[in-house]
C-alpha positions as a LaTeX table, in Angstrom:
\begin{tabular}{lrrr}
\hline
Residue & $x$ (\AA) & $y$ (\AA) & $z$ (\AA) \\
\hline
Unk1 & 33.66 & 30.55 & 23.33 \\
Unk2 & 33.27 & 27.33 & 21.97 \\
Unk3 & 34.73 & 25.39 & 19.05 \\
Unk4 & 33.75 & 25.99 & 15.36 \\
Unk5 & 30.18 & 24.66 & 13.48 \\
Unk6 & 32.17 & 21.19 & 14.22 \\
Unk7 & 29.17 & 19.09 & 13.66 \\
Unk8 & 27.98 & 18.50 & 9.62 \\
Unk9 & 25.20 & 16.83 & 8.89 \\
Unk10 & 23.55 & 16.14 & 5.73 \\
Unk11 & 20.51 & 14.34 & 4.60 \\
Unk12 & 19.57 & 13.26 & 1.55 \\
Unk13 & 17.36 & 10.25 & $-0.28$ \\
Unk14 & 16.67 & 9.88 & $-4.36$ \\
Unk15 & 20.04 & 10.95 & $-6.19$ \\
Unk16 & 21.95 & 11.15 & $-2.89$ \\
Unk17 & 24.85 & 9.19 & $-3.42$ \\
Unk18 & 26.64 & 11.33 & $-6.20$ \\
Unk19 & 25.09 & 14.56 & $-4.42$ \\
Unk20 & 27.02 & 12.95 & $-1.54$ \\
Unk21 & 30.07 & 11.94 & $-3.01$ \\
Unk22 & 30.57 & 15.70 & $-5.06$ \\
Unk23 & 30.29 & 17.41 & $-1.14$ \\
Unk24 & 32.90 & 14.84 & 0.14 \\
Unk25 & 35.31 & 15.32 & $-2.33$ \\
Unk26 & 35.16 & 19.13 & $-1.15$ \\
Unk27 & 36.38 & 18.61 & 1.85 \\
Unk28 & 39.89 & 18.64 & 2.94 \\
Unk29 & 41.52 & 16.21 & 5.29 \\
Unk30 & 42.39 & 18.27 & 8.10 \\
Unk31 & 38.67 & 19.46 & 8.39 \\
Unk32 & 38.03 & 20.54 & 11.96 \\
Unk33 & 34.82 & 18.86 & 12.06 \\
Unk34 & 32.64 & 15.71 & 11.90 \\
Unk35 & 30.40 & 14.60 & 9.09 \\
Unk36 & 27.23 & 12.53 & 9.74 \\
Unk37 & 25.38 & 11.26 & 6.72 \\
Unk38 & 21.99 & 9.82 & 6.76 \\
Unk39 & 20.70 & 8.31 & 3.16 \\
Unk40 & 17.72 & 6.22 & 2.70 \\
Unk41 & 18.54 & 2.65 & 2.19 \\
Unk42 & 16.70 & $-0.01$ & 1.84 \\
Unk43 & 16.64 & $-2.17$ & 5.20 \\
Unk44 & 17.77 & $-5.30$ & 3.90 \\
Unk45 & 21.51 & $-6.08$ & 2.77 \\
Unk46 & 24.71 & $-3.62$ & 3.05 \\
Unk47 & 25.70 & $-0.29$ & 2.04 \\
Unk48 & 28.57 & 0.50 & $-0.33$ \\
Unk49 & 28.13 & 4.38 & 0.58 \\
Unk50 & 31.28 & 4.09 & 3.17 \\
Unk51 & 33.42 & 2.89 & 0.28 \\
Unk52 & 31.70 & 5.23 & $-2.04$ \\
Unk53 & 32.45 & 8.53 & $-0.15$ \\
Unk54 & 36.21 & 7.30 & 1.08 \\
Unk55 & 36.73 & 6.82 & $-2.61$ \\
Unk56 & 35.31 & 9.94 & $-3.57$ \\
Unk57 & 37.55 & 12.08 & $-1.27$ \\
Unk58 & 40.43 & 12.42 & 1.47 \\
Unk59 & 38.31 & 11.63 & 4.56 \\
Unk60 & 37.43 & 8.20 & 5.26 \\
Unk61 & 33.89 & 7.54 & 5.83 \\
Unk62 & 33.22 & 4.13 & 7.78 \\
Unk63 & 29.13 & 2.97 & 9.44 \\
Unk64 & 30.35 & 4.16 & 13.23 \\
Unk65 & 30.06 & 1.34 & 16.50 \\
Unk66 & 27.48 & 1.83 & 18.94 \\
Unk67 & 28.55 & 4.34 & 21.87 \\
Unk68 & 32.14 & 5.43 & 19.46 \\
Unk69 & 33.12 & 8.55 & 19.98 \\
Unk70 & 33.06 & 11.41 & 18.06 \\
Unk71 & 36.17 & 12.58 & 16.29 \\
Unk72 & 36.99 & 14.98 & 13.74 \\
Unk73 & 38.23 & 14.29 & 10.21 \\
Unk74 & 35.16 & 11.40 & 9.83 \\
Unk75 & 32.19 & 10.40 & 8.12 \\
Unk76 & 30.07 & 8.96 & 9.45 \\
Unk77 & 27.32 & 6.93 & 7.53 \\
Unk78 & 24.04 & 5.48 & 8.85 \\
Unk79 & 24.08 & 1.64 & 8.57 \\
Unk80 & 21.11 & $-0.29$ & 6.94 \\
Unk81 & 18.62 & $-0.57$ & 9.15 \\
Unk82 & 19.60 & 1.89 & 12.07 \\
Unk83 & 18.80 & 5.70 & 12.74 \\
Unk84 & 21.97 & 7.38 & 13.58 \\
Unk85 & 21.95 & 9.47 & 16.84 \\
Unk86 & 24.10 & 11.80 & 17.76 \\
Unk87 & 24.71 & 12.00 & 21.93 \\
Unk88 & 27.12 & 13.58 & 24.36 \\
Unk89 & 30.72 & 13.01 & 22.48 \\
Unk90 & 29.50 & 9.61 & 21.09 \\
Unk91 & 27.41 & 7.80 & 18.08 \\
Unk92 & 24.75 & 5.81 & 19.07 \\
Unk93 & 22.71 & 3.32 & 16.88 \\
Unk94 & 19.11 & 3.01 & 17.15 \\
Unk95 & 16.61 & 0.09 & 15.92 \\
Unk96 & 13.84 & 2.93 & 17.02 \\
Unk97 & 10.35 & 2.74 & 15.38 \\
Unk98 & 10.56 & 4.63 & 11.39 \\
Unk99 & 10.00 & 8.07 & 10.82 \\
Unk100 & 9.04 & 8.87 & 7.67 \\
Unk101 & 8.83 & 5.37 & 6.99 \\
Unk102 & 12.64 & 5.33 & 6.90 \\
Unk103 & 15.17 & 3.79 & 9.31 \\
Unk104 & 17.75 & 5.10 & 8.89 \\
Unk105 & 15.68 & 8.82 & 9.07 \\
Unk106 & 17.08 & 12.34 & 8.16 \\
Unk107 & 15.10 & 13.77 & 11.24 \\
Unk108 & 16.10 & 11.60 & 14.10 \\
Unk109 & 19.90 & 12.69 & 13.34 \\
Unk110 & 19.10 & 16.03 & 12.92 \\
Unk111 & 17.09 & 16.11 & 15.82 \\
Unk112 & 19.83 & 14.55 & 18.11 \\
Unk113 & 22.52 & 16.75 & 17.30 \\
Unk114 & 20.35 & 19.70 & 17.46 \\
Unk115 & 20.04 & 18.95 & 20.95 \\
Unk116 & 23.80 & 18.09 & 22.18 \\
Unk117 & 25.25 & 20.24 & 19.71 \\
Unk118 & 22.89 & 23.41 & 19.71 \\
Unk119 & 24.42 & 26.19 & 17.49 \\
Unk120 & 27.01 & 24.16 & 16.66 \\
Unk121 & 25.71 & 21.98 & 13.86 \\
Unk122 & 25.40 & 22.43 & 10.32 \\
Unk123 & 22.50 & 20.74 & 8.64 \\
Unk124 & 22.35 & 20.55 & 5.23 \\
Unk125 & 19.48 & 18.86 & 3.18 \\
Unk126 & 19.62 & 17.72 & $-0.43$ \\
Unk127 & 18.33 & 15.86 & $-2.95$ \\
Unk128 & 14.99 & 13.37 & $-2.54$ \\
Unk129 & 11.48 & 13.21 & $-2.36$ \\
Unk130 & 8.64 & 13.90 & $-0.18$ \\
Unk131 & 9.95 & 15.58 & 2.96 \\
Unk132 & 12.11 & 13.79 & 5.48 \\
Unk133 & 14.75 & 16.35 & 6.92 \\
Unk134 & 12.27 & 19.30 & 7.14 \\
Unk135 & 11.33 & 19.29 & 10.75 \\
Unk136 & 15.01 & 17.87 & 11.73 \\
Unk137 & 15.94 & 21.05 & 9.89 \\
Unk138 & 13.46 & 23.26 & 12.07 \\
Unk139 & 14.91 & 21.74 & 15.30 \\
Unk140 & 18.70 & 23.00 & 14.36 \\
Unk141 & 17.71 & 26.18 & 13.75 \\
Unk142 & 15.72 & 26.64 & 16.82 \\
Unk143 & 19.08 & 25.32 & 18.87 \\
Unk144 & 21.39 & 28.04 & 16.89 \\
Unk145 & 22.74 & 26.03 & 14.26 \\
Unk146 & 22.89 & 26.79 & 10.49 \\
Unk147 & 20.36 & 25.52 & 8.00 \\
Unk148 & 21.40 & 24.67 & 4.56 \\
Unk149 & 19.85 & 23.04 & 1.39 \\
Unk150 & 20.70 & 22.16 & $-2.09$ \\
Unk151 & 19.71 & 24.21 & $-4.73$ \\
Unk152 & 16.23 & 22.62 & $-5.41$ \\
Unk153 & 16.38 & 23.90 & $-9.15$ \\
Unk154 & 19.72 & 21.74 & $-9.56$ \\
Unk155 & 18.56 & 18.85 & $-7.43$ \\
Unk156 & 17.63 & 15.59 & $-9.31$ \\
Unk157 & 14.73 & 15.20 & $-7.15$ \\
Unk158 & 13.82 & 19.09 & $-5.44$ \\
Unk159 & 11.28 & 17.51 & $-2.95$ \\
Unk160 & 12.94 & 17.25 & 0.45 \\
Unk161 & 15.16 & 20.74 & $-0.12$ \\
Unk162 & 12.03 & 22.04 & $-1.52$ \\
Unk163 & 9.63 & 21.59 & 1.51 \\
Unk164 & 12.96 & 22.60 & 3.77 \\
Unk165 & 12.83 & 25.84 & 2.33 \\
Unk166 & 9.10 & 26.20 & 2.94 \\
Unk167 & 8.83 & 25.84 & 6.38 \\
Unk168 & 12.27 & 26.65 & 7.65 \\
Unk169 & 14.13 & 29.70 & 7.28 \\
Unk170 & 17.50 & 28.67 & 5.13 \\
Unk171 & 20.82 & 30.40 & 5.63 \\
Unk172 & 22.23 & 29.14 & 2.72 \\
Unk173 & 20.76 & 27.73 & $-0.60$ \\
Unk174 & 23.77 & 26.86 & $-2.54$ \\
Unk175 & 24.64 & 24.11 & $-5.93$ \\
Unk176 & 26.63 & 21.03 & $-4.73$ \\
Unk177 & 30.02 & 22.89 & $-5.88$ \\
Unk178 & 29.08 & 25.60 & $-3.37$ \\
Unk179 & 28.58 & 23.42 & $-0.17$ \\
Unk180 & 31.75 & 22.03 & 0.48 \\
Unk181 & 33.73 & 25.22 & 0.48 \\
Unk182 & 30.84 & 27.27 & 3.03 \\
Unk183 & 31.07 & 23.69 & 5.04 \\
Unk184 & 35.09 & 24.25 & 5.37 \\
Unk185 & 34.45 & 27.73 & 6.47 \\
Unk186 & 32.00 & 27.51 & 8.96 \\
Unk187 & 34.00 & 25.13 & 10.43 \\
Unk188 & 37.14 & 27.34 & 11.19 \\
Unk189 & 35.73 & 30.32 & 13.49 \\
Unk190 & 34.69 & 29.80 & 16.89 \\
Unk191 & 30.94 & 29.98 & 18.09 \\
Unk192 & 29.17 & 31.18 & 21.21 \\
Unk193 & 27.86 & 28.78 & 23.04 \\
Unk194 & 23.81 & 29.11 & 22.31 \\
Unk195 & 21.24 & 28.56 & 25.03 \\
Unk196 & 18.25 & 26.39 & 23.90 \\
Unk197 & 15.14 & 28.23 & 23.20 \\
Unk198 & 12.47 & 28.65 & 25.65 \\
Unk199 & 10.24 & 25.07 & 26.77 \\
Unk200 & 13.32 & 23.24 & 24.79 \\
Unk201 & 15.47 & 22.06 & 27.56 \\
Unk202 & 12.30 & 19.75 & 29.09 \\
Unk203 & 10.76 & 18.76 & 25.52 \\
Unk204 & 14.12 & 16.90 & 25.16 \\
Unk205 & 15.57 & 15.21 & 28.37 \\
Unk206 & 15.75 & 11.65 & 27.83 \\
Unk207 & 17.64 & 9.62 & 25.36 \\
Unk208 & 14.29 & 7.98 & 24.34 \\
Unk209 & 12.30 & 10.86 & 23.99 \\
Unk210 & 15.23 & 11.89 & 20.97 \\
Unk211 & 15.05 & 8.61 & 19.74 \\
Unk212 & 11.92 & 7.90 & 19.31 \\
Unk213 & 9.24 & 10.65 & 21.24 \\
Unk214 & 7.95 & 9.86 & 24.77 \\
Unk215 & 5.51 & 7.28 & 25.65 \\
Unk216 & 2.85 & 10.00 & 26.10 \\
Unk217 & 0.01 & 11.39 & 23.63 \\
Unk218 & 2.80 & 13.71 & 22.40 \\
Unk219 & 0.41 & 16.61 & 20.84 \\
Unk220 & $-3.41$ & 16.93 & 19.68 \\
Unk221 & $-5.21$ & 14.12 & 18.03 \\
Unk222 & $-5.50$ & 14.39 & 14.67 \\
Unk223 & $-7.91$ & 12.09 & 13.85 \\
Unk224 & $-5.79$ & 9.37 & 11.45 \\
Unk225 & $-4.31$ & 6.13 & 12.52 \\
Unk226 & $-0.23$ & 5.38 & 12.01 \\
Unk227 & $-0.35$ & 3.15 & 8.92 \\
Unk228 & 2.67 & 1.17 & 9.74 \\
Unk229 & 0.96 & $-0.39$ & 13.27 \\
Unk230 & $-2.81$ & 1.20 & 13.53 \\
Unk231 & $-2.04$ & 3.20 & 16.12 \\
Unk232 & $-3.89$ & 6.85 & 16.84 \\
Unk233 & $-2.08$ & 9.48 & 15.48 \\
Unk234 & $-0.97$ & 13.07 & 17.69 \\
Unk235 & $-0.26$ & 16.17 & 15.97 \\
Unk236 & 2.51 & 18.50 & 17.40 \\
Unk237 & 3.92 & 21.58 & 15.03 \\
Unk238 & 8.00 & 22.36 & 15.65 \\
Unk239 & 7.80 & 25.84 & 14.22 \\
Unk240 & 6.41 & 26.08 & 10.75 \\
Unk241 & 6.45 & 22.18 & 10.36 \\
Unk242 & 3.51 & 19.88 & 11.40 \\
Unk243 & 4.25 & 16.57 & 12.15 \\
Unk244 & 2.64 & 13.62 & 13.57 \\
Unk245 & 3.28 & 10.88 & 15.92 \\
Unk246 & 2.27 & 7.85 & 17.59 \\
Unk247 & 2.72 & 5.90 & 21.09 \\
Unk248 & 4.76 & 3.48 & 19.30 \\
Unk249 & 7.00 & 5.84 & 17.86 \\
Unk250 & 6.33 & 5.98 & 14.28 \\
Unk251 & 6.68 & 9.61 & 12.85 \\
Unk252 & 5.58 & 11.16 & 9.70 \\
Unk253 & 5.53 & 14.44 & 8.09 \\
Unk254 & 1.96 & 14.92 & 6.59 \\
Unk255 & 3.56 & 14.58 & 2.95 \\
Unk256 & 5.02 & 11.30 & 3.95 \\
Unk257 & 2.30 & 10.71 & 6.06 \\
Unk258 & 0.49 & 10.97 & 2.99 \\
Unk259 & 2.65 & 8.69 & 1.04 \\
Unk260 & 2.57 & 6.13 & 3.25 \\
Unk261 & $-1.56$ & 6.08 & 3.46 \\
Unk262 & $-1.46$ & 5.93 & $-0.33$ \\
Unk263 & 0.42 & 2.58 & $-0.25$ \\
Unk264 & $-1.48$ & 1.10 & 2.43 \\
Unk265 & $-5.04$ & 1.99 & 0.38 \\
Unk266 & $-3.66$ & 0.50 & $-2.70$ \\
Unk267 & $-2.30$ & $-2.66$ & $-0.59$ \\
Unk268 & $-6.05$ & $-2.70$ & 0.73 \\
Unk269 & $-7.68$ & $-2.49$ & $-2.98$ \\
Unk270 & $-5.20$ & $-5.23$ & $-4.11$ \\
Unk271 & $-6.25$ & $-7.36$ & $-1.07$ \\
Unk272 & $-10.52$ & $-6.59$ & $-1.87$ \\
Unk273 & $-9.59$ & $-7.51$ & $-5.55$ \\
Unk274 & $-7.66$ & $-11.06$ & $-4.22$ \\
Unk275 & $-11.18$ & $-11.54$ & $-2.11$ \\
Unk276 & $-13.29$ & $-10.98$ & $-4.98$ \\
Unk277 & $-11.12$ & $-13.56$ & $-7.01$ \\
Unk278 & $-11.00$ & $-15.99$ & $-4.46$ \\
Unk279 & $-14.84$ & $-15.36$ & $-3.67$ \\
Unk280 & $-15.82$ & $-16.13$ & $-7.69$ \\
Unk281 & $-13.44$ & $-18.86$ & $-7.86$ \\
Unk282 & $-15.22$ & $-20.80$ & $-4.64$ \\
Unk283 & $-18.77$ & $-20.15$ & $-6.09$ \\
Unk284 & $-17.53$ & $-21.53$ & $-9.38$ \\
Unk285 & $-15.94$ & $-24.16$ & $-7.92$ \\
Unk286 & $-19.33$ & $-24.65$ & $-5.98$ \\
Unk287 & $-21.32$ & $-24.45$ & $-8.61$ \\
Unk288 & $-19.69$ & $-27.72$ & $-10.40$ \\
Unk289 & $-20.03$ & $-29.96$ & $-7.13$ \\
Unk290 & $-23.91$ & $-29.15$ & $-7.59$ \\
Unk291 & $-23.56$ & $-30.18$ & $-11.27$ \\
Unk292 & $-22.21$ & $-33.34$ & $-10.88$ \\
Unk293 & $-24.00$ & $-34.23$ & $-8.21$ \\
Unk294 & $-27.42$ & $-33.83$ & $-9.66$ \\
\hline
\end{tabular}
């Protein structure tokens, strides 16, 4: 026997800090657990969320040091900038390629304490678009732990707990008021100890293979290219959820994967329309030096 579900952690992106800040003010000071939080932020700047969520209840939330280690009774928020990893009693910080196109990325901290933590973490996904969390999500169930989402019909935007509940199989779909007292809960009785499924223990043996995937084709080839560096793409499926990768490291769920092509087409069009402009302007421009020189 084992300690309690002592590992919490949540994801969340559009609407996320007062989805955040109503689950923290839930939760009582002697909680027998740590919280991780992962919200996307823009890379550039600070966060306020640390002073946000202390404000908003009685544990204090801080952005963790590299290699500090874990202790109950804290929040811990991603930094600007930086995936947040969960290892062996400690918090590590990671400038590891985007997944999603997010760093920090709801996966990668799933995915970490899935691994160390096994049927001992909670995740919980909530509000935001697209679909960051959902294979992250996958990965904790397949280790033992407890899958939970936000309501998607109460969510501000239902995207990311409504592809969760698609492709993973949720324990608990609860509204905000609901999480914080099934988080306090699960974190009181003890656990057993859960071995890791069959093939897990060798997908996931090396810090950088958590981080960021190994530096192998790491699936099938799917045929697109990784918009943020050009890179081919590999497909690999983690249950119900398909998700692709490249040697670099950049990850993507196909509807971020999507998302992220989307931008990079209209960035192309914009940059054919500039070439067009450009191109009429120098014939133009052309077309006078003839003039006055006849």
């Amino acid at each position: 026997m084992i300690s309690g579900h002592d590992i919490i952690v949540l994801g969340a992106s559009a609407g996320g800090v007062s989805a955040l800040a109503d689950i923290v003010s839930g939760l009582p000071r002697d909680l027998p657990a740590a919280v991780f939080v992962v919200l996307h932020l823009t890379r550039h700047g600070t966060s306020a969320m640390p002073a946000i969520l202390s404000r908003a209840g009685a544990l204090p939330a801080a952005h963790p040091r590299d290699g500090e280690p874990i202790r109950h009774g804290q929040i811990y928020v991603a930094p600007p900038d930086h995936h947040l990893v969960i290892e062996d009693g400690h918090i590590g910080l990671s400038r590891a390629p985007s997944e999603n196109g997010h760093r920090p990325a709801v996966d990668i901290l799933f995915r970490t304490a899935a691994y160390y933590y096994r049927s001992r973490v909670v995740g919980v996904v909530l509000t935001g678009n697209l679909d960051d969390g959902t294979a992250g999500l996958a990965e904790i169930k397949s280790y033992g732990g407890i899958a939970v989402i936000q309501d998607p019909a109460e969510a501000d935007y239902p995207g990311m707990p409504n592809s969760a509940a698609a492709h993973v199989a949720i324990d608990y779909t609860l509204p905000l008021a609901g999480i914080p007292p099934l988080l306090v809960n699960l974190a009181q009785p003890r656990v057993e100890a859960a071995e890791p499924p069959p093939g897990k223990e060798g997908d996931m043996d090396k810090k950088e293979e958590l981080e960021r995937g190994a530096d192998r084709e790491p699936g099938i080839p799917s045929g697109f290219t990784c918009p943020d560096c050009g890179g081919a793409l590999w497909e690999s499926q983690v249950l119900d959820v398909v998700h692709f990768r490249c040697r670099t490291g950049h990850a993507f769920s196909p509807e971020s994967l999507l998302a992220q092509q989307s931008d990079l087409l209209e960035g192309s069009l914009w940059a054919a329309v500039r070439a067009l402009q450009e191109n009429a302007a120098l014939a133009r421009r052309m077309e006078r030096w003839m003039k006055q020189r006849s």
